[in-house]
KOLDREN-640240 format. One record per residue: residue in one letter; x, z, y of N, C-alpha, C, CB in turn. Coordinates in steps of 0.02 Angstrom, whole numbers, padded with zeros to 5 digits, always signed. Glycine has a CB too. Layout:
REM residues N
AXZYXZYXZYXZY/...
***
This chain:
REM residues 195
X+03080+03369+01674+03073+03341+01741+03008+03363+01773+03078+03265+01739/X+02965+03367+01731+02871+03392+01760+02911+03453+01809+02790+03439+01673/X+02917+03503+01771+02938+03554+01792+02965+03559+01848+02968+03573+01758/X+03032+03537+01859+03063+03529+01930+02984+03486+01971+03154+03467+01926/X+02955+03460+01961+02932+03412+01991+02876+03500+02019+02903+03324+01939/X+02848+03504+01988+02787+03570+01996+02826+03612+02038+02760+03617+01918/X+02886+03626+02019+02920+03668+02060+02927+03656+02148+02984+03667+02026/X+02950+03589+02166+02961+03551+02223+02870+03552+02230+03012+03467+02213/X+02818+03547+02223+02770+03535+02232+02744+03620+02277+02741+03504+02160/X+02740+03661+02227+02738+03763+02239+02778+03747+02297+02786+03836+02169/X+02844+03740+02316+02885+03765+02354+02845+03719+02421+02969+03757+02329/X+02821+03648+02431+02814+03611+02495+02735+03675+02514+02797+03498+02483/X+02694+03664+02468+02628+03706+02470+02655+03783+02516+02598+03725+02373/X+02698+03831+02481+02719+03879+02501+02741+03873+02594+02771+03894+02448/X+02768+03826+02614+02814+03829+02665+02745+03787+02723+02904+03782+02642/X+02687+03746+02679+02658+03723+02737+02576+03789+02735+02641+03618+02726/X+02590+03815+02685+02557+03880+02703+02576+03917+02763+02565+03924+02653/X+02641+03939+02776+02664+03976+02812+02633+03941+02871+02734+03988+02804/X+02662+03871+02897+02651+03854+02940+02591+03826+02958+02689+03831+02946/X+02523+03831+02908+02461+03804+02922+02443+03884+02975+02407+03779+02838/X+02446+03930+02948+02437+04009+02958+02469+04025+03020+02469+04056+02899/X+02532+03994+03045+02565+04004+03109+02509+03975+03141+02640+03973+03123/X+02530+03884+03150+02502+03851+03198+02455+03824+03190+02529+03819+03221/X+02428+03820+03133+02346+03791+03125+02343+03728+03092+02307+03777+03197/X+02291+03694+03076+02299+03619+03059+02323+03575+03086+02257+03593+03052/X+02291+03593+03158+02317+03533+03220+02400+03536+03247+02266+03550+03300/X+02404+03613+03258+02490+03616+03267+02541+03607+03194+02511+03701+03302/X+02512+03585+03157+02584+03576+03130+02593+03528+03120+02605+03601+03081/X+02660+03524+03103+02686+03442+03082+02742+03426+03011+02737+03413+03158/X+02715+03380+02980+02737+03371+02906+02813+03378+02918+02713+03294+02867/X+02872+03334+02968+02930+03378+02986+02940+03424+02984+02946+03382+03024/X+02914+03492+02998+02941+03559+03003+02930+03579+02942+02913+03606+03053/X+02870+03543+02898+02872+03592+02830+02914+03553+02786+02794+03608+02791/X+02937+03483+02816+03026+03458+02752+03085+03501+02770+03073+03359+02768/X+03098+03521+02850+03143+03550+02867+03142+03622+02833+03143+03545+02933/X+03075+03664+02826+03068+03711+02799+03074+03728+02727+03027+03721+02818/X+03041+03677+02701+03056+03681+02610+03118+03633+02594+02978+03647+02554/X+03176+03632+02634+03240+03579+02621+03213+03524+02590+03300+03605+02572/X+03168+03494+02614+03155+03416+02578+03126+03384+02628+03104+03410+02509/X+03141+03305+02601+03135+03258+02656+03062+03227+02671+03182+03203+02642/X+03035+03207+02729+02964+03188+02738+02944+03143+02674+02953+03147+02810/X+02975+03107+02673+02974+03071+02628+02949+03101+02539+03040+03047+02639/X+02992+03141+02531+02971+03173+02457+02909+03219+02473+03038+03222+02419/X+02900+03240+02530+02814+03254+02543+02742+03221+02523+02806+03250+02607/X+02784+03149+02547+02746+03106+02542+02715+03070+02470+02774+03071+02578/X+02759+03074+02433+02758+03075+02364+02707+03112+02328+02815+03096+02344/X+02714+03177+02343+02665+03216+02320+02593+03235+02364+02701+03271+02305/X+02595+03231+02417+02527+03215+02470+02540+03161+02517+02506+03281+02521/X+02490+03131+02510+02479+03078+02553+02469+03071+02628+02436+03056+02533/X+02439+03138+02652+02460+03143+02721+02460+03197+02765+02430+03105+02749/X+02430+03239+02791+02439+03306+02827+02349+03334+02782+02445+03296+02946/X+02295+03300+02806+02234+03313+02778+02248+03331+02710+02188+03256+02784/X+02278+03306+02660+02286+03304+02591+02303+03354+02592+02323+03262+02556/X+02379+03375+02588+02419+03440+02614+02398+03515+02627+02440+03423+02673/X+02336+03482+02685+02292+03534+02700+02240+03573+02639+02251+03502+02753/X+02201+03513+02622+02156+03515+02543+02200+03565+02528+02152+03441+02480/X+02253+03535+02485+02293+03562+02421+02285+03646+02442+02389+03528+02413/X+02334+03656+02489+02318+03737+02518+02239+03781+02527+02344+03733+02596/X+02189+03752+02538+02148+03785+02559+02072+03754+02488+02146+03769+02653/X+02106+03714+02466+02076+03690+02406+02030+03750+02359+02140+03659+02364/X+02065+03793+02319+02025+03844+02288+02006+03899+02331+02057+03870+02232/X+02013+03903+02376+01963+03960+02429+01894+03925+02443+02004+03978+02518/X+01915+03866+02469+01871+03806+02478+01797+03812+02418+01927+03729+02461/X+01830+03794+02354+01788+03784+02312+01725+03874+02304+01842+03755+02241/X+01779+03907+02283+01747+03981+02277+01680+03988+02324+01806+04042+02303/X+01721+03997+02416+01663+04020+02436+01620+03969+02449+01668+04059+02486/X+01611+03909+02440+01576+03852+02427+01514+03882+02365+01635+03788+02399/X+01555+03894+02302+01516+03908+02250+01462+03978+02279+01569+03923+02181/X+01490+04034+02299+01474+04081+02328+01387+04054+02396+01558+04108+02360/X+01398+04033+02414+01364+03990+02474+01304+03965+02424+01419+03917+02516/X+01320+03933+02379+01286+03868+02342+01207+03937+02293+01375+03809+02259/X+01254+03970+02279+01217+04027+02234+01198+04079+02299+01276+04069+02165/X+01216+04081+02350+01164+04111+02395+01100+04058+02414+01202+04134+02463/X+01112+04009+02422+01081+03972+02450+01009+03957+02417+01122+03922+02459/X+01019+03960+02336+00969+03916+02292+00940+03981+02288+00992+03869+02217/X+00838+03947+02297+00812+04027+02288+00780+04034+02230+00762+04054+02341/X+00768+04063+02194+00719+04069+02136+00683+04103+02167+00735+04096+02069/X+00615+04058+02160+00538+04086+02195+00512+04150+02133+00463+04001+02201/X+00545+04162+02073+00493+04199+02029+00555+04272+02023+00466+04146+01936/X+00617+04264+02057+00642+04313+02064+00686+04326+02154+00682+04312+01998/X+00637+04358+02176+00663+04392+02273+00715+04449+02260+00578+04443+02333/X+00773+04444+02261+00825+04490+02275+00813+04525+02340+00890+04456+02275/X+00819+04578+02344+00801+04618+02408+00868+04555+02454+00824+04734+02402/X+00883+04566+02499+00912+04546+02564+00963+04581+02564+00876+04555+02625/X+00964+04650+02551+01022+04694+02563+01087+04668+02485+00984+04796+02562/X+01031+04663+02426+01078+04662+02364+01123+04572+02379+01016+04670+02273/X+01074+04511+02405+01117+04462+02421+01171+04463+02493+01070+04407+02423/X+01130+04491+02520+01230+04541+02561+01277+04560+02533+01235+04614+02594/X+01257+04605+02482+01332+04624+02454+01351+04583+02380+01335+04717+02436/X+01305+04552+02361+01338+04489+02321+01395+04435+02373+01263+04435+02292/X+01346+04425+02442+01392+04361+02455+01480+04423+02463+01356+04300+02557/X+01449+04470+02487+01516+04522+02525+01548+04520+02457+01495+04621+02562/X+01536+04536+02407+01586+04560+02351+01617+04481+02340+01544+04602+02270/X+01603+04439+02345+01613+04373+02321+01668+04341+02373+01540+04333+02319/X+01660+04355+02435+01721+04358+02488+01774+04420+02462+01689+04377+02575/X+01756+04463+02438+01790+04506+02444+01847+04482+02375+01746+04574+02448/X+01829+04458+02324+01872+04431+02262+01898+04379+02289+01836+04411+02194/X+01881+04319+02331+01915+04283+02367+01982+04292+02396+01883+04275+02403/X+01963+04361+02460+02022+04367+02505+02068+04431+02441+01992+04403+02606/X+02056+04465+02397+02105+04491+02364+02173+04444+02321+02065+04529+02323/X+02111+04381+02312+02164+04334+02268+02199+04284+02326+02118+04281+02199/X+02160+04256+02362+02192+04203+02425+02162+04221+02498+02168+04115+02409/X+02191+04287+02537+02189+04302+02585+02212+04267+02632+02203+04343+02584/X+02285+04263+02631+02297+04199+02676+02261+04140+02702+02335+04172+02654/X+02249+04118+02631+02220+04032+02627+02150+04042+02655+02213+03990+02536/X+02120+04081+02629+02065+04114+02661+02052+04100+02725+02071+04177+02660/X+02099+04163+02767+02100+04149+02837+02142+04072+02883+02132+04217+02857/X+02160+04055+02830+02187+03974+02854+02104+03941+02867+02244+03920+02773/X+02093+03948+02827+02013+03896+02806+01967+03902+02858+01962+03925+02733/X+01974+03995+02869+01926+04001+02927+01953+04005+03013+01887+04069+02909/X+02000+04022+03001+02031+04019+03083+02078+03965+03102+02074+04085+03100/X+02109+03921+03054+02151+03892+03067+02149+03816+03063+02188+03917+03039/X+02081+03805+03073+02052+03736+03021+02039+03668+03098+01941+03768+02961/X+02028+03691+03143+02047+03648+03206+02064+03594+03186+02098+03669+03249/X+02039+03531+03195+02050+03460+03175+02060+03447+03112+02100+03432+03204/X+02058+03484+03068+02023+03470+02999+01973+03444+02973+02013+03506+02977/X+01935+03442+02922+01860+03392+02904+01838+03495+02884+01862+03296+02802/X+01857+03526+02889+01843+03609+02870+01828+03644+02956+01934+03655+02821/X+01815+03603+03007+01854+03640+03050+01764+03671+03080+01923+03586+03112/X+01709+03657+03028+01644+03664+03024+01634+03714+02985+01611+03613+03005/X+01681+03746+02957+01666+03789+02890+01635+03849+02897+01724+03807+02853/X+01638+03890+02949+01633+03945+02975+01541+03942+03019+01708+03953+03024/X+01529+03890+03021+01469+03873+03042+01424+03870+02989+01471+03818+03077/X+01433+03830+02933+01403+03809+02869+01388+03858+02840+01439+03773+02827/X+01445+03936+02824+01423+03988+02813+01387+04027+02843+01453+04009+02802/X+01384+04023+02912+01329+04083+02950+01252+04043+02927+01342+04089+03064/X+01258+03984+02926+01209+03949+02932+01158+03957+02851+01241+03874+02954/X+01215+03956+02817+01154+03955+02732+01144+04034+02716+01203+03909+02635/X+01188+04080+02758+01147+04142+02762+01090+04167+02804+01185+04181+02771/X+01102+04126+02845+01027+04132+02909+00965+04100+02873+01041+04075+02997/X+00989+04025+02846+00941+04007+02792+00893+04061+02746+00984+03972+02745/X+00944+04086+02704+00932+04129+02657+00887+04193+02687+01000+04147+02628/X+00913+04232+02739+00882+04282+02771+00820+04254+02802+00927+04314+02819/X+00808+04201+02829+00740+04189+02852+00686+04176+02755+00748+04098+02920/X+00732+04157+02721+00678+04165+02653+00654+04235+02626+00713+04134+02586/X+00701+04259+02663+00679+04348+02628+00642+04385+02674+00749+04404+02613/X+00651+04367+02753+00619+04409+02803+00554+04374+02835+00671+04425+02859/X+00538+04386+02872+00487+04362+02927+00501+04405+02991+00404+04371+02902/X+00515+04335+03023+00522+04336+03104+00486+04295+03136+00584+04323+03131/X+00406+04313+03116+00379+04282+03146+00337+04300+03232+00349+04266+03096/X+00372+04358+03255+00378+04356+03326+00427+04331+03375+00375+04405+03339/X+00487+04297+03325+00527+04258+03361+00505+04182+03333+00605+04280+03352/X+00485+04145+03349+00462+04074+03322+00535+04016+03345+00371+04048+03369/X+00567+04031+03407+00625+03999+03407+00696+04019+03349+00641+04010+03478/X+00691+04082+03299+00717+04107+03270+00798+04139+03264+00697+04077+03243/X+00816+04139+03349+00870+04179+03374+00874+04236+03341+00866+04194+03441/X+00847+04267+03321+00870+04315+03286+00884+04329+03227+00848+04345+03294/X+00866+04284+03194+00881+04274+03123+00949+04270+03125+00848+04213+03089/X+00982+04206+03159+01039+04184+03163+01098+04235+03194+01029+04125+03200/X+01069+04261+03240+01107+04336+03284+01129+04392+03209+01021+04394+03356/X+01076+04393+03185+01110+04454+03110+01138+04407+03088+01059+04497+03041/X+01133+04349+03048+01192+04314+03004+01245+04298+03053+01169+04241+02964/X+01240+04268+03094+01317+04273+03129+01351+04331+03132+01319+04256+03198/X+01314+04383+03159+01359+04474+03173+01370+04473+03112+01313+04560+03201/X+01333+04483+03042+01360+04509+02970+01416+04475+02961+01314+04499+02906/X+01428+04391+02964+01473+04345+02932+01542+04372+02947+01463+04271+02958/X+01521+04360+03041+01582+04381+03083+01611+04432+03064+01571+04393+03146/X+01577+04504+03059+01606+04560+03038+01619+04577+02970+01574+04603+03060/X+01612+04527+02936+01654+04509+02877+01702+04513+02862+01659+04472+02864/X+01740+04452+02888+01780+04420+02924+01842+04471+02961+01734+04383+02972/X+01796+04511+03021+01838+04554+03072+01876+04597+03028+01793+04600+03127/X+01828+04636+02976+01847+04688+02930+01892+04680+02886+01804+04708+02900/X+01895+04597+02855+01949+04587+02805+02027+04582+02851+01929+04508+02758/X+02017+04549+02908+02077+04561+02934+02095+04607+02972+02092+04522+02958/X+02074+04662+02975+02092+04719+03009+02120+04770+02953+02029+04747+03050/X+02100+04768+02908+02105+04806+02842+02136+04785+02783+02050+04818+02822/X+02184+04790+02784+02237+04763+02696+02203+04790+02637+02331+04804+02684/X+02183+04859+02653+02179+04901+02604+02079+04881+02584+02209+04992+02636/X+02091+04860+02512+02039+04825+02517+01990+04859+02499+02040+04773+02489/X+01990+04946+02465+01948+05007+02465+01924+05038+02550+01997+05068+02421/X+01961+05020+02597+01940+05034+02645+01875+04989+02673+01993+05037+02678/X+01918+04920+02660+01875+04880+02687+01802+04862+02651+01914+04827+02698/X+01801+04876+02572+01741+04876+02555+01683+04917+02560+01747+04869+02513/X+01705+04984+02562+01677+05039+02605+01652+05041+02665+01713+05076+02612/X+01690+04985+02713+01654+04943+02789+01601+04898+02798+01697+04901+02820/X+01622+04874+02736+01550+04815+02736+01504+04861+02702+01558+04729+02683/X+01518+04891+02664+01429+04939+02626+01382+04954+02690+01446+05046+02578/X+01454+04985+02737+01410+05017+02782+01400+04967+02840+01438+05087+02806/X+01410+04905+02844+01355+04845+02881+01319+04836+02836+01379+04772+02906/X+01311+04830+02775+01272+04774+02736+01199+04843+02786+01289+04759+02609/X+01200+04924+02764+01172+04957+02766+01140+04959+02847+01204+04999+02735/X+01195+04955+02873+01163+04906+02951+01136+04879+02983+01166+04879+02973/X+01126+04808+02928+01110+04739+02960+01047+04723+02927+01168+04679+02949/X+01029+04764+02859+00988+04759+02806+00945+04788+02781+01008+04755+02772/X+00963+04866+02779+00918+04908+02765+00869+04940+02795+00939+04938+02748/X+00813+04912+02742+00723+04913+02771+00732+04877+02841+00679+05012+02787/X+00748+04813+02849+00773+04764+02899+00696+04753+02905+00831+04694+02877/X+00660+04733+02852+00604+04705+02891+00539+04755+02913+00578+04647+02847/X+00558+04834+02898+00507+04872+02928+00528+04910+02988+00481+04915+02881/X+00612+04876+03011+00650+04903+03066+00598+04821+03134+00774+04899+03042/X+00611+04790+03087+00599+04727+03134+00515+04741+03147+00620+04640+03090/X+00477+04767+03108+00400+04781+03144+00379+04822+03180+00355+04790+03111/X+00437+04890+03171+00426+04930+03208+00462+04899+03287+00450+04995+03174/X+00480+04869+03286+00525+04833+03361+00464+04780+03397+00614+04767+03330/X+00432+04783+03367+00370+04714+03390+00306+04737+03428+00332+04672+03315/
***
C-alpha cells in the first residue's frame, strides 16, 4: 500500500509541477492539479495540506541546495580570501548542478514564486553575493554602494538569462566563464583605474 501511496504522491507533485511552471504560485489552483493527476481535491489534501505545502514539496530540494550554496558563499573565513572571480564560479558551478538535476523546479523557485513565502528568493541571492563582493572588493568611491549591487545583480541575472536560453549545458557553462571573466577579472584594478 506505501507504494501505491508514493506513487499517487510522484504523480500529484508531477502534474502541480507542470502547472506551478505554466501559471505560477498565484495562478494555480489545487482543482486543476486533481483534474490533472485524475484525483480528487480531497486526496490532495491528504497528502498536502494546502497550496503553500504543495508548493514546498516541489521546489523543496532546489530550495535547500541553493540555500546551502548561498550559506557557503556567504560565511567568510578571514585567514583564507578566495579571489572574487574563483567564488563566482563556485556559486556558478553550484547553480549549474542544480539546474542540470532540477531545472524546472529551479526556474519555478525563481520566476514563478509570486505570492509564495519564496516570492523574495531572487533578492536574497543578489543580495548575499553583493554582501560577499563588497568583502572582497573596495568601493570605496562609491560610499552609497550602487555599484556593488549593479555587478551582483547583472552576474545573478545573467545567470539565470543563460540557463534559460541554453539547454545545452556545455554551452551554457562556457557563458558564464566568460561573465564570471567579465564581471571579475582584476575587478578591483579595473575599478581604480575608473576613479
Amino acid at each position: 500500500m506505501q507504494v501505491k501511496k508514493n506513487e499517487i504522491r510522484a504523480l500529484i507533485l508531477s502534474y502541480a509541477l507542470d502547472e506551478f511552471e505554466k501559471n505560477g504560485f498565484a495562478g494555480t489552483q489545487m482543482r486543476t492539479i486533481a483534474l490533472q493527476s485524475q484525483t480528487s481535491i480531497g486526496n490532495i489534501y491528504r497528502y498536502f495540506t494546502n497550496k503553500d505545502d504543495l508548493f514546498d514539496a516541489v521546489v523543496q530540494p532546489v530550495y535547500i541546495k541553493i540555500s546551502a550554496l548561498i550559506f557557503d558563499l556567504y560565511k567568510n573565513d578571514p585567514t583564507s580570501h578566495a579571489h572574487i572571480s574563483l567564488v563566482a564560479h563556485r556559486v556558478s558551478q553550484g547553480i549549474m548542478e542544480v539546474y542540470k538535476k532540477h531545472g524546472r523546479e529551479l526556474f519555478v523557485l525563481i520566476d514563478k514564486n509570486k505570492g509564495s513565502r519564496y516570492e523574495n528568493f531572487m533578492k536574497t541571492v543578489i543580495k548575499m553575493v553583493d554582501e560577499r563582493l563588497k568583502q572582497e572588493i573596495s568601493f570605496n568611491d562609491d560610499p552609497s554602494q550602487v555599484l556593488s549591487f549593479v555587478i551582483s545583480s547583472g552576474f545573478v541575472e545573467g545567470l539565470f538569462i543563460v540557463l534559460r536560453k541554453y539547454q545545452d549545458t556545455a554551452v551554457a557553462q562556457k557563458i558564464i566563464k566568460q561573465m564570471i571573466l567579465f564581471y571579475f577579472d582584476n575587478i578591483q584594478e579595473r575599478l581604480e583605474l575608473g576613479a
